[in-house]
N, C-alpha and C positions, 0 to 999 in steps of 0.2 A: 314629186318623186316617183320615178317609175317601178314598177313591179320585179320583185327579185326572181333571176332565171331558173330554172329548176340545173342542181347537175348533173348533166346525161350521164358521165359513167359511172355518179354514184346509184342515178337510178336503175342503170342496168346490173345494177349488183346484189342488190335485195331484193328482198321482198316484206312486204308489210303485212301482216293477216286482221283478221276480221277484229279481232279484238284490241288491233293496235301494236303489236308486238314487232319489232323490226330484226329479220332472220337477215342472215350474213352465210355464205359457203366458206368454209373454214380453208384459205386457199394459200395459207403459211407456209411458204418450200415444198407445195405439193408437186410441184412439176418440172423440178429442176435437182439434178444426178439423185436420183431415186434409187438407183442399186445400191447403196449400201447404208438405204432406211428400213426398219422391217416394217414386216407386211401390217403390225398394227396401227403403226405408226401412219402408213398411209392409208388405213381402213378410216382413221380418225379426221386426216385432211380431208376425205370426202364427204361428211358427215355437215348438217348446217346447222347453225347456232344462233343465238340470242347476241345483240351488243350489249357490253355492259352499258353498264345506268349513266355511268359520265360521260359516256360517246352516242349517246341514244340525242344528246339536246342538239350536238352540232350536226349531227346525220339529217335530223328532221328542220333542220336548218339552211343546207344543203337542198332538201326537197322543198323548199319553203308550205311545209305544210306548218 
């Protein structure tokens, strides 16, 4: 059986840090008809996050780490 592929646009979309943690850019309607979201609303889309915990197994799945 051969080696499972990594997926390239998941991996260009995270990042993992030192301790294991998998960061996400929170990129939910951030860039599409924006004038009539306020300003915090898109202060927050650009902000980057944690996955939750039940999307954390299939991400690292994905990367086959």
């Amino acid at each position: 059986m051969s080696k499972q592929k990594t997926t390239k646009s998941v991996e260009k979309r995270i990042k993992i840090t030192s301790t294991g943690k998998i960061l996400r850019r929170h990129q939910l309607a951030a860039g599409h008809l924006k004038s009539h979201k306020s300003k915090s609303a898109l202060n927050r889309a650009k902000k980057t996050k944690t996955f939750a915990k039940g999307e954390v197994r299939a991400i690292r799945r994905m990367l086959g780490i």
